[in-house]
C-alpha positions as CSV (number, residue, x, y, z in Angstrom):
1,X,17.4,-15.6,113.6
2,X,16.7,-16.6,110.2
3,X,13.4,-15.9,110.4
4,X,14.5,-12.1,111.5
5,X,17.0,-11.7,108.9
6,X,14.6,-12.6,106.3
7,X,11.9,-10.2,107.5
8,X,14.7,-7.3,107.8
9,X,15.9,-8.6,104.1
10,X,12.0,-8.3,102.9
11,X,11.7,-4.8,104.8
12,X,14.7,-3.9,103.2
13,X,13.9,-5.2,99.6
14,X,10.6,-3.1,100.0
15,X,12.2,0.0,100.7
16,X,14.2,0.1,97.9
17,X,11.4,-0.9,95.5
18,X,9.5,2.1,97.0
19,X,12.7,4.4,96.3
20,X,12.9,2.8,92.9
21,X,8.8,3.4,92.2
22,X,9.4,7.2,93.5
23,X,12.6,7.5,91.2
24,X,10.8,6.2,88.7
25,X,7.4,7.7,88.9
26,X,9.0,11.3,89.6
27,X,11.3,10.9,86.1
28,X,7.9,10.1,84.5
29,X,6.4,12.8,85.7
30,X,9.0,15.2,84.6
31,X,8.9,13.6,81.0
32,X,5.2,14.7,81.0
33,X,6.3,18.0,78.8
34,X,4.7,19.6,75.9
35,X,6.0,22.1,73.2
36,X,2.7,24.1,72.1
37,X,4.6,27.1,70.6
38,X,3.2,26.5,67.1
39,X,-0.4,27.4,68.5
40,X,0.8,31.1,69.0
41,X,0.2,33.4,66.9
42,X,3.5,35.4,67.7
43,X,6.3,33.3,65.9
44,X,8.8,35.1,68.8
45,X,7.1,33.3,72.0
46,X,6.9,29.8,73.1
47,X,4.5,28.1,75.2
48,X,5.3,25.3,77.1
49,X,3.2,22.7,79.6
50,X,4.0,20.4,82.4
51,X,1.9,18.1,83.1
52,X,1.9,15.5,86.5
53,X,-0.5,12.7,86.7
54,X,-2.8,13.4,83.3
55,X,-3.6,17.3,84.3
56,X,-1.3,20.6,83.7
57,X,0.8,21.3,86.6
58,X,2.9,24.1,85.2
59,X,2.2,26.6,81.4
60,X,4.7,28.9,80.6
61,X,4.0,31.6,77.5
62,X,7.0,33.9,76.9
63,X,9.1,35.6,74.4
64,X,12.5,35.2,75.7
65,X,16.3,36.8,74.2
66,X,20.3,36.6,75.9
67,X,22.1,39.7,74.9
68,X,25.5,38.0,75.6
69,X,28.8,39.8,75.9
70,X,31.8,37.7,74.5
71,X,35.8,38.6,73.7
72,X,37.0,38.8,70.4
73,X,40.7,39.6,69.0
74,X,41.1,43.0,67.7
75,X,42.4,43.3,64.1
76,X,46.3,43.5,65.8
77,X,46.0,40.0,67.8
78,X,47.2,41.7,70.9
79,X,44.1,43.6,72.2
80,X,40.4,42.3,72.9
81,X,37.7,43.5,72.0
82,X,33.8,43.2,73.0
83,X,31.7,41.8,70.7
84,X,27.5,41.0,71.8
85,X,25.6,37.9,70.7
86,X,21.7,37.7,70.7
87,X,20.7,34.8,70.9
88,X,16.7,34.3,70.8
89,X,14.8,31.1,72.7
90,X,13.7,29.6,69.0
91,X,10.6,27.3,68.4
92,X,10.9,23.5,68.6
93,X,13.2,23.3,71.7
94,X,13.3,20.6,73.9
95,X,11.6,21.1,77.3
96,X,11.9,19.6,80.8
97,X,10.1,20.3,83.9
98,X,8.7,19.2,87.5
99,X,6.1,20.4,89.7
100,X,5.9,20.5,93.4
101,X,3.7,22.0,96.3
102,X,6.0,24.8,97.1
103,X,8.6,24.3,94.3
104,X,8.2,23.9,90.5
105,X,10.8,23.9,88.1
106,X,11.2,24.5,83.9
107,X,14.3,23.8,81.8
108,X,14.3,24.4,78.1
109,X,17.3,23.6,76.0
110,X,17.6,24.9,71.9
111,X,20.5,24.6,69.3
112,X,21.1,21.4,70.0
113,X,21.3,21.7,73.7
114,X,24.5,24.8,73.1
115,X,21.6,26.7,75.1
116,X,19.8,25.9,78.4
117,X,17.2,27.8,80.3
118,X,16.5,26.8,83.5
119,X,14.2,28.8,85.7
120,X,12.5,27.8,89.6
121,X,9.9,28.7,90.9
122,X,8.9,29.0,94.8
123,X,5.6,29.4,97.3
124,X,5.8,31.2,99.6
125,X,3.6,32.4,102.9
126,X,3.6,35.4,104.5
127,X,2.1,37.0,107.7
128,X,0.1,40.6,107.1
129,X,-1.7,42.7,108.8
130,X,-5.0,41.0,107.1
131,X,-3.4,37.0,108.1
132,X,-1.4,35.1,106.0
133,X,-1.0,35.3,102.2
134,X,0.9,33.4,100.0
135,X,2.3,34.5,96.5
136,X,4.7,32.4,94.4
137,X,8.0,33.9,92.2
138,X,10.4,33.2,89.9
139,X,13.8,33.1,92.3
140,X,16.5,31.6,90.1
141,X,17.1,31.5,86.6
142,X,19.9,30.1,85.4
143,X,21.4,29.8,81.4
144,X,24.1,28.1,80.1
145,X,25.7,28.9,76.6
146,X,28.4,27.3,74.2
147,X,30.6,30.8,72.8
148,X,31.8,27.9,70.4
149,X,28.8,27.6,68.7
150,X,28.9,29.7,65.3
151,X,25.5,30.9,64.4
152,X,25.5,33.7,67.6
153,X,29.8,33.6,68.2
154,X,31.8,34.6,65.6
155,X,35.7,33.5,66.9
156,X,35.3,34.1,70.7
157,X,38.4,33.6,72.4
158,X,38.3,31.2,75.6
159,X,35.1,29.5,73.4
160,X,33.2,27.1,75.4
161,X,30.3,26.4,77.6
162,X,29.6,29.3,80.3
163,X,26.7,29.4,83.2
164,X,25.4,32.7,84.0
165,X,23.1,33.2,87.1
166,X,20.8,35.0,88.8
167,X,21.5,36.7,92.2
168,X,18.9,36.6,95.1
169,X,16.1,37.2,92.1
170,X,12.6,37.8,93.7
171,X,10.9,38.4,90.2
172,X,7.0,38.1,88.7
173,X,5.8,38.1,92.3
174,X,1.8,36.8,92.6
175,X,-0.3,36.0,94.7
176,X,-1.1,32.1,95.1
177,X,-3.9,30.7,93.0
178,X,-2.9,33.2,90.1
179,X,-1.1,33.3,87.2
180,X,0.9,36.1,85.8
181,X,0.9,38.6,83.0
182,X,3.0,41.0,81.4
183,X,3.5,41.8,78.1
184,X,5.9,44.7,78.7
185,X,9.7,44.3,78.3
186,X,11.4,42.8,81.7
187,X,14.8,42.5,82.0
188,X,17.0,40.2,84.4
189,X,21.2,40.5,84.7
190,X,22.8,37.1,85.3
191,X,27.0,37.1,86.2
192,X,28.6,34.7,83.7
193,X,31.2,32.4,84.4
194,X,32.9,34.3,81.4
195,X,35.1,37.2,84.0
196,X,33.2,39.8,83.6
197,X,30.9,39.5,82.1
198,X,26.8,40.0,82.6
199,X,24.1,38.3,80.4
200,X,20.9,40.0,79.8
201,X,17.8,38.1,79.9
202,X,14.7,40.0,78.2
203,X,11.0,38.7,78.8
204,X,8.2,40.1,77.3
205,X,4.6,38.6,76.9
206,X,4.6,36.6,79.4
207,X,1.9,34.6,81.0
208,X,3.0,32.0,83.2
209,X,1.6,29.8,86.3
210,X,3.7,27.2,88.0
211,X,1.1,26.5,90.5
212,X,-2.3,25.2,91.6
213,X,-3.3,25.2,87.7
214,X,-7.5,24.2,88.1
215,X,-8.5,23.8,84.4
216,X,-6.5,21.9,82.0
217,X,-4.1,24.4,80.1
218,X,-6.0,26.9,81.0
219,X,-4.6,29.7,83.5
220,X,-6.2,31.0,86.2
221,X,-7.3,34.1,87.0
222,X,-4.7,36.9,85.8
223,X,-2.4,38.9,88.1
224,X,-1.2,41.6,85.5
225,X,2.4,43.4,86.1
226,X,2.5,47.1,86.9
227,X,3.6,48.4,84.0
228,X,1.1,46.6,81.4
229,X,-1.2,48.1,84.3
230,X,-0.2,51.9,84.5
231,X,-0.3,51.4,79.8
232,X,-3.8,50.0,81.0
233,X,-4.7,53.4,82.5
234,X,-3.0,55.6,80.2
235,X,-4.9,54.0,77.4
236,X,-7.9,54.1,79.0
237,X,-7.8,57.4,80.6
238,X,-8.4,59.4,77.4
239,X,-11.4,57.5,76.9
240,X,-12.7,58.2,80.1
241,X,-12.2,61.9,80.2
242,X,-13.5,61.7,76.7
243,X,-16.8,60.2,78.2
244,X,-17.3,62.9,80.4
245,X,-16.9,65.8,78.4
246,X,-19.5,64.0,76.2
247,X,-21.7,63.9,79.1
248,X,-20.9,67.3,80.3
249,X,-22.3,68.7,76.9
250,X,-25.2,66.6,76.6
251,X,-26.8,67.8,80.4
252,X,-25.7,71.4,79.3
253,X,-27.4,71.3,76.1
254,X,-30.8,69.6,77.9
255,X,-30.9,72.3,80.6
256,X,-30.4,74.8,78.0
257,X,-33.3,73.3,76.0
258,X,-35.6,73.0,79.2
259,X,-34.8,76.8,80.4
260,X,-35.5,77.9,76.7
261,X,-38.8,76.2,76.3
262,X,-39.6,77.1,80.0
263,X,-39.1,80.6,78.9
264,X,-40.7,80.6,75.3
265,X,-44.3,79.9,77.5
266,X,-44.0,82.9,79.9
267,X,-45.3,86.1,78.5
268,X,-43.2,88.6,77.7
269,X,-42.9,91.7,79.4
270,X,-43.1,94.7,76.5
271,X,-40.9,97.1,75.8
272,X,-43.3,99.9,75.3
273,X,-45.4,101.2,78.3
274,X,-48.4,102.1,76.3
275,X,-49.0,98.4,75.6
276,X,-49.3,97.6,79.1
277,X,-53.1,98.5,79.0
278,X,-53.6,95.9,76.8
279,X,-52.4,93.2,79.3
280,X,-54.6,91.8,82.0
């Protein structure tokens, strides 16, 4: 018996040293996090790594700003009014994150943590006609603000921390292996805990990947929104059509040189009849 209880003790004992190494190796991991914003060039987006196990996991490049609604006391102290705080992601914030196979994760906090971003991304596999795809997305963001802090709120009544959230968000949708790219204007609504009340999230040049990264920080091959695609065209198009005009004019000015010469080396027929007996 003593022999038993010792081995079930030393089974035991192992188990939780194994749930202590994963606990401990898996908070590691999520400490792996880098701030890179001061190597852009646009002082309005940030740039954030994970990284799990030496090598990037998870880079996130985005320009990101809350248009936040809040309640204010009109001038009589008996009706409220709405006021609207924007409040920008700002360089130098703190950043979390974890990676997964089918589930990664960034968090980003600013202002002395009075603003968190949180955002989750999932893998996914579908079945199509040509076999099964899979594509990753961004399906919850989540951002919590403090309406008592007094840089963005000025005297907002019930001030304190508020979560606004997405609902069933299926955004930046790409296939696996891919990052994404947009540097158009996106908008997502999340319903604050406030009553009422709906924050705005705005992305714009964006370029994130929070899976099966090959290179270190580098992103893979780019899988470029609609819109950035259809400005593609239309900046494009004009060129194009340009091109072939161009070309147009150049054949019709070659044929009109050939024809001419071809026609300078016949002889010409005369006018006057009484010169055809000099011909022959």
């Amino acid at each position: 018996m003593d022999l038993r209880r010792r081995a079930l003790l030393g089974v035991d004992g192992l188990r939780v040293l194994l749930i202590l190494f994963h606990t401990v190796t898996r908070i590691t991991a999520e400490q792996e996090v880098e701030n890179l914003s001061g190597l852009s060039t646009n002082p309005e987006k940030d740039i954030f790594v994970v990284r799990e196990n030496g090598t990037t996991c998870l880079m996130a490049e985005f320009a990101a700003k809350f248009i936040v609604p809040y309640d204010v006391w009109a001038s009589n102290y008996v009706d409220l009014i709405t006021e609207q705080a924007d409040i920008s992601l700002t360089r130098g914030a703190e950043v979390k994150g974890h990676c997964g196979h089918d589930e990664s994760e960034l968090q980003v906090f600013w202002v002395d943590r009075a603003y968190a971003l949180k955002m989750l991304f999932l893998k996914e596999s579908h079945n199509t006609s040509k076999g099964p795809e899979a594509t990753w997305k961004l399906s919850k963001v989540q951002f919590v603000y403090d309406s008592s802090e007094k840089t963005h709120f000025k005297d907002a009544v019930s001030a304190g921390k508020h979560t606004a959230n997405s609902h069933h968000l299926s955004a930046l949708v790409t296939p696996a292996g891919k990052s994404y790219e947009c540097q158009a204007q996106q908008t997502i609504s999340l319903a604050s805990s406030d009553p009422q009340k709906t924050v705005t999230m705005i992305l714009s040049a964006v370029h994130i990947q929070p899976f099966d990264i090959i290179s270190d920080f580098v992103f893979s091959e780019e899988h470029k929104c609609p819109v950035d695609e259809r400005e593609q065209l239309e900046e494009t198009l004009p060129l194009i059509l340009g091109l072939i005009l161009g070309l147009v004019i150049v054949v019709t000015l070659v044929i009109y040189h050939i024809h001419h010469k071809m026609t300078a080396n016949q002889a010409q027929i005369p006018r006057d009849r009484s010169q055809y007996k000099h011909m022959g």
